[in-house]
C-alpha positions as CSV (number, residue, x, y, z in Angstrom):
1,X,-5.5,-3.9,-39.9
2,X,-8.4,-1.5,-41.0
3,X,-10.7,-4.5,-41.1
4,X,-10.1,-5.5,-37.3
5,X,-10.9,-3.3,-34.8
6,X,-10.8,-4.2,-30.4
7,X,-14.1,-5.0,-28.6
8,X,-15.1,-4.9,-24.7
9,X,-16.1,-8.8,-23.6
10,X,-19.3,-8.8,-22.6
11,X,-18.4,-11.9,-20.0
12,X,-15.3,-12.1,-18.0
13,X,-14.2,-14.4,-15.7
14,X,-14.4,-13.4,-12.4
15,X,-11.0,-15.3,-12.3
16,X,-9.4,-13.3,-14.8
17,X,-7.5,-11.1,-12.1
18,X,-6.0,-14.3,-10.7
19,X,-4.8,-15.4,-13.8
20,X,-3.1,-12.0,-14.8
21,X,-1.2,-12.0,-11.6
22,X,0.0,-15.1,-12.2
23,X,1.0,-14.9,-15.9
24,X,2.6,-11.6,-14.9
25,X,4.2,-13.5,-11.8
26,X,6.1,-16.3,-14.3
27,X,7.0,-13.0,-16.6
28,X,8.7,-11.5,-13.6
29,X,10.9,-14.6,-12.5
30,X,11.6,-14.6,-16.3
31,X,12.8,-11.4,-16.6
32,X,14.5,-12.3,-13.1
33,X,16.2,-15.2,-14.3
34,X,17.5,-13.2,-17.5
35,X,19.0,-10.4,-15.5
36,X,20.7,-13.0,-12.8
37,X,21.7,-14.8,-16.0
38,X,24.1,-12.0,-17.2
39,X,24.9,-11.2,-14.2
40,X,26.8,-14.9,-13.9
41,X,24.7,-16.2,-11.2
42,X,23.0,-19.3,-10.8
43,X,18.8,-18.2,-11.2
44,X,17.5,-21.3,-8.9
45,X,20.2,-21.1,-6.4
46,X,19.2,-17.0,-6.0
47,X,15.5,-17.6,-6.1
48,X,16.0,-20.8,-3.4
49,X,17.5,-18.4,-1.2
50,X,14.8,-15.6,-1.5
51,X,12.5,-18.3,-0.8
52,X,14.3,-19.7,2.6
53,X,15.5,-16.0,3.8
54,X,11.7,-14.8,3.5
55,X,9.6,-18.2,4.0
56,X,12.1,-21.0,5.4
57,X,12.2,-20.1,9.2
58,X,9.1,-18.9,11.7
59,X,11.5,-15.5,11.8
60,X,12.1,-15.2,8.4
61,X,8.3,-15.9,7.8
62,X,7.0,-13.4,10.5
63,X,9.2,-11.2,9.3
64,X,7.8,-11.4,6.3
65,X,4.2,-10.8,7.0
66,X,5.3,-7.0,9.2
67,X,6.6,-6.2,6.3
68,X,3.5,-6.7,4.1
69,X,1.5,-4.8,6.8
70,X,1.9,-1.2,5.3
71,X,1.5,-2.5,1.9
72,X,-1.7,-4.2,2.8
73,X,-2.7,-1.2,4.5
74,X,-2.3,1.4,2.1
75,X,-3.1,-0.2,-1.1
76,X,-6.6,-0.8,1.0
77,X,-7.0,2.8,1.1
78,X,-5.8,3.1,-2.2
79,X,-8.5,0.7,-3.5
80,X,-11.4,2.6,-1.4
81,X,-10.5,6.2,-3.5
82,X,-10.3,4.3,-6.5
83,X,-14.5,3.0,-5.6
84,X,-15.0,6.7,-6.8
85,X,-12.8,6.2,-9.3
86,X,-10.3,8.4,-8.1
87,X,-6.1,7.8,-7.9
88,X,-4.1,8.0,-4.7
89,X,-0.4,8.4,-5.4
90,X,0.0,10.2,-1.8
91,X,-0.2,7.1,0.2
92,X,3.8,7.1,0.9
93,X,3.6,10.9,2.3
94,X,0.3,10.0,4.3
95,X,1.8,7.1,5.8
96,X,5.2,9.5,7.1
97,X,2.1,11.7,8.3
98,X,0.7,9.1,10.4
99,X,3.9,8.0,12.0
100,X,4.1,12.4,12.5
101,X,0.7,11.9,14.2
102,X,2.0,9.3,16.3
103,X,5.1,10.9,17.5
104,X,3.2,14.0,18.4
105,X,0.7,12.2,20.6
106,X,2.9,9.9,22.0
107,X,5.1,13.4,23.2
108,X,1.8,14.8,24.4
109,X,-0.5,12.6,26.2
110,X,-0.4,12.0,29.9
111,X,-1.9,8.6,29.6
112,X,-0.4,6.5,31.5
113,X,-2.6,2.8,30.8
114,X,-0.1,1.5,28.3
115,X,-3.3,-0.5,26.2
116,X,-5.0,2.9,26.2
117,X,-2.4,4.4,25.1
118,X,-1.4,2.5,22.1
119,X,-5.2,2.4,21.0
120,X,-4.9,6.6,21.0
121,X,-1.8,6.3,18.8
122,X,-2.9,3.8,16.7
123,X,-6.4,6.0,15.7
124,X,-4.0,9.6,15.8
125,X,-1.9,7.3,12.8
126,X,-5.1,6.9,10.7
127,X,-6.6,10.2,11.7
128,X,-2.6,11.7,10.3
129,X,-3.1,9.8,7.4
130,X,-6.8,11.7,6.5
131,X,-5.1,15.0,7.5
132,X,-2.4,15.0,4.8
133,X,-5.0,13.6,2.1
134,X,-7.7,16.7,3.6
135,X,-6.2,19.5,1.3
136,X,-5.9,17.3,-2.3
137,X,-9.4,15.6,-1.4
138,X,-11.0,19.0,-0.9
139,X,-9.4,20.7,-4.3
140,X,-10.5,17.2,-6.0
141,X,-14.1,17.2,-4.6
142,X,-15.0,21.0,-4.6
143,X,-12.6,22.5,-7.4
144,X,-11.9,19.7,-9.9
145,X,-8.0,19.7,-9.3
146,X,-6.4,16.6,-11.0
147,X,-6.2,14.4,-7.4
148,X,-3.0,12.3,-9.2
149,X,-1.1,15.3,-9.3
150,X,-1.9,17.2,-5.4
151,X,-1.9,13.5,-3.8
152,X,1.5,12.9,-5.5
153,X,3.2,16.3,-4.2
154,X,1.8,15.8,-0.7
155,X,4.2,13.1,-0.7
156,X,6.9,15.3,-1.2
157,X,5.6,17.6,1.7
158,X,5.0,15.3,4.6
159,X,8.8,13.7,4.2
160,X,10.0,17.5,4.0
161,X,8.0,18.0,7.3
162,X,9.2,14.6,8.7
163,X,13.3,16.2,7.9
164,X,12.2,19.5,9.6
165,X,11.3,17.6,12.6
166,X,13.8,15.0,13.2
167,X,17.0,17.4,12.4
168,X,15.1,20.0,14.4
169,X,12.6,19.9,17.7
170,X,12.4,16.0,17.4
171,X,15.9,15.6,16.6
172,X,17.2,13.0,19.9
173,X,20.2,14.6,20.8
174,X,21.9,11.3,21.6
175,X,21.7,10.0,18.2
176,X,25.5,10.8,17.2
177,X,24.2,13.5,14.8
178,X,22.0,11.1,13.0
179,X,18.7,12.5,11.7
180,X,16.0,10.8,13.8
181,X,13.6,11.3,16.7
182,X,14.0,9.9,20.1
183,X,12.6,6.5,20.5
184,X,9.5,5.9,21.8
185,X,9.3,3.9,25.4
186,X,8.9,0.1,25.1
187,X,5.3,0.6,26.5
188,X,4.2,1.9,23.5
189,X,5.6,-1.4,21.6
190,X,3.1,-3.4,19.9
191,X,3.1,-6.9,21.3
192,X,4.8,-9.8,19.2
193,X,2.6,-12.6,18.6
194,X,5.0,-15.4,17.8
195,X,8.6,-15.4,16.2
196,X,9.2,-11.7,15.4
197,X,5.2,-11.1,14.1
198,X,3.4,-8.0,15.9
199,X,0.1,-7.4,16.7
200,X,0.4,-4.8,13.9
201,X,-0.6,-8.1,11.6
202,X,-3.6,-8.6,13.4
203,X,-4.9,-5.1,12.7
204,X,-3.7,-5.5,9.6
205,X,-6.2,-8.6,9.3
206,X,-9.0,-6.8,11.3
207,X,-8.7,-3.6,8.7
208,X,-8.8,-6.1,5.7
209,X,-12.1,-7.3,6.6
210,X,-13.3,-4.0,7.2
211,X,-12.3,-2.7,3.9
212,X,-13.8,-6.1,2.1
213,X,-17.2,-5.4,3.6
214,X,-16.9,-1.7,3.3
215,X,-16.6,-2.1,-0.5
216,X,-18.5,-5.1,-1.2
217,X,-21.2,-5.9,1.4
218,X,-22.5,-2.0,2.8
219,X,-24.4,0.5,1.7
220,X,-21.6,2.8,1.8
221,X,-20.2,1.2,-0.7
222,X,-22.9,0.7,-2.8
223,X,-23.0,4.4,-3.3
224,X,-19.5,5.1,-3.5
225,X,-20.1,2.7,-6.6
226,X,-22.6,4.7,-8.3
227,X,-20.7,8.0,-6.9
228,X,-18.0,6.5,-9.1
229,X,-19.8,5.4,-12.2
230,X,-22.1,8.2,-13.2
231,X,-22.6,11.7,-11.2
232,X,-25.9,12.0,-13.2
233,X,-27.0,8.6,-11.7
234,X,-26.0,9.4,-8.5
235,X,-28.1,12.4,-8.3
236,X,-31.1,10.5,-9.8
237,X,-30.3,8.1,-6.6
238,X,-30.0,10.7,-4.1
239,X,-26.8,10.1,-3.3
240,X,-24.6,13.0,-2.4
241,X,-21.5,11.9,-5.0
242,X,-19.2,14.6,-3.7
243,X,-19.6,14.0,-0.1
244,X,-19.0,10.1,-0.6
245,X,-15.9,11.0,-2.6
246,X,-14.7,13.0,0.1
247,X,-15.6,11.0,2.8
248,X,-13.8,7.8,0.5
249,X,-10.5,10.2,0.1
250,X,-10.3,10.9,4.0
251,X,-11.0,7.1,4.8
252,X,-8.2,6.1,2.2
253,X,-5.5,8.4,3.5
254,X,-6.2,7.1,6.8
255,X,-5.7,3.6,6.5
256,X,-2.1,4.5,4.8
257,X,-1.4,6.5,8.1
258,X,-2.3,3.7,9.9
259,X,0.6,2.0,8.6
260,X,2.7,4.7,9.1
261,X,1.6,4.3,13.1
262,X,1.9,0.6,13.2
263,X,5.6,0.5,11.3
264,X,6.3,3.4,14.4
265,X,4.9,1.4,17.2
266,X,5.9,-1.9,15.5
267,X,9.1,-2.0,14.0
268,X,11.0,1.5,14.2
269,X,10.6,2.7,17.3
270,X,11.0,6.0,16.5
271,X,10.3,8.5,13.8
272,X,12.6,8.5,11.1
273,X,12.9,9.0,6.9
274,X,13.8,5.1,6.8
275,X,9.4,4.7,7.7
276,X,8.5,4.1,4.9
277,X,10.6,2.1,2.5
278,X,8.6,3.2,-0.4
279,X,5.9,1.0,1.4
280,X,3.1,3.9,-0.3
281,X,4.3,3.6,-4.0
282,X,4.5,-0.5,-4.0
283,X,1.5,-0.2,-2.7
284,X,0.4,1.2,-5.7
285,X,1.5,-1.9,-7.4
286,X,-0.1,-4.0,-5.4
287,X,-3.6,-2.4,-5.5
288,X,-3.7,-2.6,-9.2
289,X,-2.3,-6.0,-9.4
290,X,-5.5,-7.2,-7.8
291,X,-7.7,-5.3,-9.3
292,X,-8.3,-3.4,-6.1
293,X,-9.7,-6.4,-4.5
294,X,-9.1,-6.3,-0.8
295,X,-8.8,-9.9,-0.1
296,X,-6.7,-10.1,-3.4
297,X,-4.4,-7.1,-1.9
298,X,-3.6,-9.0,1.4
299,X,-2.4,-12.0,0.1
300,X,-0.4,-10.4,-2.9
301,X,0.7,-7.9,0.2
302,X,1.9,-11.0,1.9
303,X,4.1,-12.1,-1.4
304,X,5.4,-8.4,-1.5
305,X,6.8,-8.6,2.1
306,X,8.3,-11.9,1.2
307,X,9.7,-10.5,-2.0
308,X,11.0,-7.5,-0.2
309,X,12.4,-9.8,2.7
310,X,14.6,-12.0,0.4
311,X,15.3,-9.7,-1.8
312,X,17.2,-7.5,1.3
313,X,19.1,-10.3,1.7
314,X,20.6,-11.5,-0.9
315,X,22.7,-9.0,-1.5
316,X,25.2,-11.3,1.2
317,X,25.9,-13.5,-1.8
318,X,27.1,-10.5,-4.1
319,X,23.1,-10.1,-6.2
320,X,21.8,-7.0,-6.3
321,X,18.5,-6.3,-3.8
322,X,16.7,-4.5,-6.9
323,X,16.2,-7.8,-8.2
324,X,13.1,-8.1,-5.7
325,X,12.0,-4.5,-7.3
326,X,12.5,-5.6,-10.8
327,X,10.3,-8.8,-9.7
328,X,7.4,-6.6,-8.8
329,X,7.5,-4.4,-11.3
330,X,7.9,-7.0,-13.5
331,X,5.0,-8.4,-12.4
332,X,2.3,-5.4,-12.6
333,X,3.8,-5.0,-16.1
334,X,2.7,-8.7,-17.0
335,X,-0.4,-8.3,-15.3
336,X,-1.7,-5.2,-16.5
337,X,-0.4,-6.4,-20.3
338,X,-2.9,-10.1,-19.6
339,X,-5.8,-8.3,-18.0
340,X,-6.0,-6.8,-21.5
341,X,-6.4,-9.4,-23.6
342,X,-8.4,-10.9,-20.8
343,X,-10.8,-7.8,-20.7
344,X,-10.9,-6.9,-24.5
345,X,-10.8,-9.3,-28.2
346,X,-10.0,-8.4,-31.4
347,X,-12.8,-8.4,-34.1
348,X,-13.3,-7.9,-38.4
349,X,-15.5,-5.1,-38.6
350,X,-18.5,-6.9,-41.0
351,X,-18.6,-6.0,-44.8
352,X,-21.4,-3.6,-45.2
């Protein structure tokens, strides 16, 4: 093995992202298929059933699509930090903030034009979500602290503030004792589009296309690029790499508290520890799946919320619903594992 050594391709398909995902895909429903296997249950039947629960009904399939909203939405801000090549692991807490931000607003504005009032929420989720990314984006900028580290215990912060709250001044006294805030007045509901979708989608759509041209097509992004790549470079282009990076941090924590307003306005109805359903960490998973592609993170985001869906589900015919987690992470595993041998070769060093 002393004779071989691994070398960066200089070429690489522009495809190559695609293909991991899907190599990593038909790992998963292997690994799937093994598991349901010992389990004693049939692998098609179980995966037919995913497939009609999530996809085989308008319900099912709008269903399907709110539920890929706050993954769509915070692996997009996930994928803008990660233009400076930074790491948000603090999506999940920053998405609790947002539906915080929400709740607080929502209790104290006077506003009584129900459109303007849901447009105020909607910007006091993403403004939440740069709030509770403001401290680790400032020790990461200005002081050099490891950003994976103070974005990850945020996380456990904002759900500790979100307990505080709904057992305490939020708690709705007619809940029977159950730990959640009042809910908020059918005013305040986002509008369904068809079947059970929500208008939350469309945003969903509308922020997509806003993070693609942020990234790829502006200037903005441009420099976050070469913020990213050297800080020497940056400073021989004039470009102020801490301020982008900041500026990338606070815009990434607020599309994640974004989602954290539209699964409040959306689908909850009121502020609660069941918000988030891990929404921040998958997102995780589906950001690096694509290669933090923002068209590629909608439409895996889509096939998350479907996974998720069925895999709920299922558990009515006695399979367990980790099988839709084991699936995913399944999946990044594959991925990751192809993008390697898609990204690097192995070569015999020449005989001198």
């Amino acid at each position: 093995m002393g004779n071989f050594f691994l070398s960066k391709k200089q070429n690489v398909s522009e495809l190559s992202t695609f293909y991991s995902f899907l190599i990593g895909f038909v790992i998963a429903l292997m690994i799937g298929t093994i598991i349901l296997i010992i389990q004693e249950k049939n692998p098609l039947e179980t995966f037919s059933l995913m497939f009609r629960l999530s996809l085989g009904s308008v319900n099912s399939f709008t269903s399907s699509l709110n539920k890929a909203v706050p993954l769509i939405l915070a692996g997009l801000g996930i994928s803008i930090i990660n233009s400076v090549k930074f790491w948000n692991i603090g999506a999940e807490g920053q998405i609790f903030f947002g539906a915080i931000a929400v709740n607080y607003i929502y209790i104290n504005t006077q506003v009584t034009n129900s459109t303007m009032l849901i447009f105020v929420l909607l910007i006091s989720g993403f403004v939440g979500g740069a709030i509770c990314i403001l401290i680790p984006a400032i020790t990461k900028v200005f002081f050099g602290v490891n950003e994976i580290i103070t974005t990850l215990l945020t996380n456990y912060i904002a759900i500790g503030i979100t307990i505080y709250l709904i057992n305490g001044p939020w708690k709705d006294p007619g809940s029977l004792n159950f730990p959640a805030a009042e809910y908020i007045g059918e005013e305040v509901y986002l509008p369904t589009i068809f079947g059970k979708l929500s208008f939350g989608f469309i945003v969903c759509i509308t922020f997509t296309v806003i993070a693609f041209y942020l990234k790829n097509k502006s200037i903005f992004g441009y420099e976050l690029r070469i913020a990213g790549g050297s800080e020497l470079t940056a400073i021989y282009a004039g470009i102020n790499a801490k301020q982008k990076a900041f500026i990338a941090m606070l815009i990434g924590g607020g599309f994640a508290g974004l989602a954290g307003g539209i699964e409040l306005l959306g689908q909850t109805h009121r502020l609660s520890t069941g918000i988030s359903q891990g929404f921040g960490y998958t997102a995780i998973i589906v950001a690096a799946i694509t290669g933090m592609r923002p068209i590629g993170i909608f439409l895996v985001g889509c096939l998350f919320g479907a996974l998720s869906i069925g895999g709920s589900v299922i558990q009515t015919v006695g399979v367990s619903t980790y099988i839709a987690d084991i699936i995913q992470a399944s999946t990044l595993m594959g991925a990751l594992i192809s993008q390697f041998f898609f990204n690097y070769e192995i070569k015999r060093k020449e005989n001198a």
